[in-house]
N, C-alpha and C positions, 0 to 999 in steps of 0.2 A: 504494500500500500504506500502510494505517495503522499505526504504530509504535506500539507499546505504551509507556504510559509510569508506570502503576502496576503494582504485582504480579499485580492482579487480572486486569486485561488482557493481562497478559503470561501468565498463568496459564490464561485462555479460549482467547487466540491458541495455546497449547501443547498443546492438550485435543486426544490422538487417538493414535496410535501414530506414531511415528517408528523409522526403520533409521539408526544411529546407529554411523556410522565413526570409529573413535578409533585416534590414535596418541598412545604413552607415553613417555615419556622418563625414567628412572630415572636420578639423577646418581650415585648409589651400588650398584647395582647393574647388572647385566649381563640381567635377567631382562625378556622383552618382553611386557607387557601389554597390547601393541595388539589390535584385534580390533575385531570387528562384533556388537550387541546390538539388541534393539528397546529402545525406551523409549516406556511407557505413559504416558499423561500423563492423570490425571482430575480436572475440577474440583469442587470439595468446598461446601458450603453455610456459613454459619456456625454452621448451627442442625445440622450432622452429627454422628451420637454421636460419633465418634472424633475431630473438632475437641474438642470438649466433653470429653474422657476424656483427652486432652493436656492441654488446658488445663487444668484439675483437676491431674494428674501434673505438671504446671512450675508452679502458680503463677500462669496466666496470666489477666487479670482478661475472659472471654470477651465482657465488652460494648466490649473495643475493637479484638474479632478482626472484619474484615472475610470474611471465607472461606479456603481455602485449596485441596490439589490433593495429590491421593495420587501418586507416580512409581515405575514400578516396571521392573526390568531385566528382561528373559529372553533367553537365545541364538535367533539368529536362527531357527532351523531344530527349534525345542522343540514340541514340541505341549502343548497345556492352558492351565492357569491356569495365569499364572508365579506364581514363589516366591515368598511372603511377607518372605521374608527379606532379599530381593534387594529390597524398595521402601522407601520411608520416605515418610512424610506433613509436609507444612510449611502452617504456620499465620501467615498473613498479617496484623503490626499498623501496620499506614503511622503515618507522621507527621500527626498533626492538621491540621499548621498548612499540609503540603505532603506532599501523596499520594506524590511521585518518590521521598520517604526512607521509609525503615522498616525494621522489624526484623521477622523470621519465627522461627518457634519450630521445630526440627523433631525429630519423635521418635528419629531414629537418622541420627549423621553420619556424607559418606564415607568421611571420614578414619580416623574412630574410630567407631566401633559404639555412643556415647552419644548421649543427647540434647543437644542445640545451638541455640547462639542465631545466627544472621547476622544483618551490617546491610546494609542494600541502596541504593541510587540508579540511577537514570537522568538518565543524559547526553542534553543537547539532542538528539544522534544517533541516540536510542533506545536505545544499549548500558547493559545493565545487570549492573551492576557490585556483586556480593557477596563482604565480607569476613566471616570465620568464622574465630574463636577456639576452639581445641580443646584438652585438659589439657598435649600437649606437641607441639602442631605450630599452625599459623596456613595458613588456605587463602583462598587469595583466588579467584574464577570468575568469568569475562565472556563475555555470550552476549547475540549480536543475532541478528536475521530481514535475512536478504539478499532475500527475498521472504516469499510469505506459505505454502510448504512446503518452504522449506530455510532453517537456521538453523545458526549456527554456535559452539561454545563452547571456549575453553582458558579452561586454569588454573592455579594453580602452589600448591605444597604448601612452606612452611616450617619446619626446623626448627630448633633453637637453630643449629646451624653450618650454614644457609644454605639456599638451594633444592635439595630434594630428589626432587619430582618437576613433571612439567610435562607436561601432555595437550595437545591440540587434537581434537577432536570435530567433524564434521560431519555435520548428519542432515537428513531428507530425509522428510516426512509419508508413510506409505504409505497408501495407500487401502483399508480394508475390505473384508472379503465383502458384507458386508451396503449398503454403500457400491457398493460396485462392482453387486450385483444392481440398485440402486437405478439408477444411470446405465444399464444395461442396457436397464432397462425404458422411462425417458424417451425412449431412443431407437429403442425399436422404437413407442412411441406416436409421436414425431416420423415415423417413417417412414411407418406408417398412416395418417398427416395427409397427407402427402405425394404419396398416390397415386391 
């Protein structure tokens, strides 16, 4: 398995739907946020209107956005389009000098419903590791690939009197209709060969 070790490829590697097991841990509360979600993952061009309409809306000088990847939540068991609301789009600007570092712009964070800046790195190991500064909490997320359709992400939420929340996430690519028809059909042409 190849390790991603910029955003981009780590962004290609993510591109599809994932089922997405999370447990929560609230240090101030009692209330349990665990649960199961899909998470869409789509990869974004540089030259996408809506890269281009952030960028514009932050300030961001778009000839050093490499691309980026729209994410978007739905319950597991929802039919349709998921929510609009439920996603946010992040806009990929690496380090010049070393693609593993960078910062990403994204139109609406977890934490807070605003827009955000995170800085990013990958370790030799592949884990990549983002810090994000928010008006009154600080989040840090690390998430590596144990293969190449399960990966795995915790995180821990900051506030001024200390860690207040803390996930662990494991998800798991799920395969398409249109994916699944597709392997259908190879194997009934493998079978025809076959006989």
């Amino acid at each position: 398995m190849k390790l991603p070790m910029t955003m981009m490829d780590f962004f290609k590697k993510s591109e599809g739907m994932w089922l997405s097991q999370r447990a929560v841990h609230r240090f101030d509360s009692a209330a349990d946020e665990s649960g199961e979600s899909n998470l869409i993952i789509k990869v974004l061009d540089k030259t996408d209107p809506t890269i281009l309409e952030i960028c514009s809306e932050q300030g961001v000088d778009s000839t050093s956005v490499v691309g980026g990847a729209s994410f978007m939540w739905q319950g597991n068991f929802k039919e349709g389009e998921p929510n609009p609301n439920y996603g946010a789009i992040l806009i990929d600007v690496p380090n010049p000098d070393n693609p593993r570092y960078g910062k990403f712009f994204r139109n609406k964070g977890y934490v807070e419903g605003i827009p955000v800046v995170g800085i990013y790195q990958f370790a030799d190991d592949g884990v990549l590791t983002i810090d994000t500064e928010y008006e009154r909490n600080q989040g840090q997320e690390r998430c590596w690939f144990i293969t190449d359709n399960f990966r795995v992400r915790v995180s821990t939420v900051k506030m001024m009197n200390g860690v207040n929340l803390m996930t662990y996430s494991s998800e798991r690519r799920c395969v398409l209709p249109s994916e699944l028809d597709e392997m259908m059909e190879t194997n009934r042409q493998r079978a025809l060969l076959s006989m």
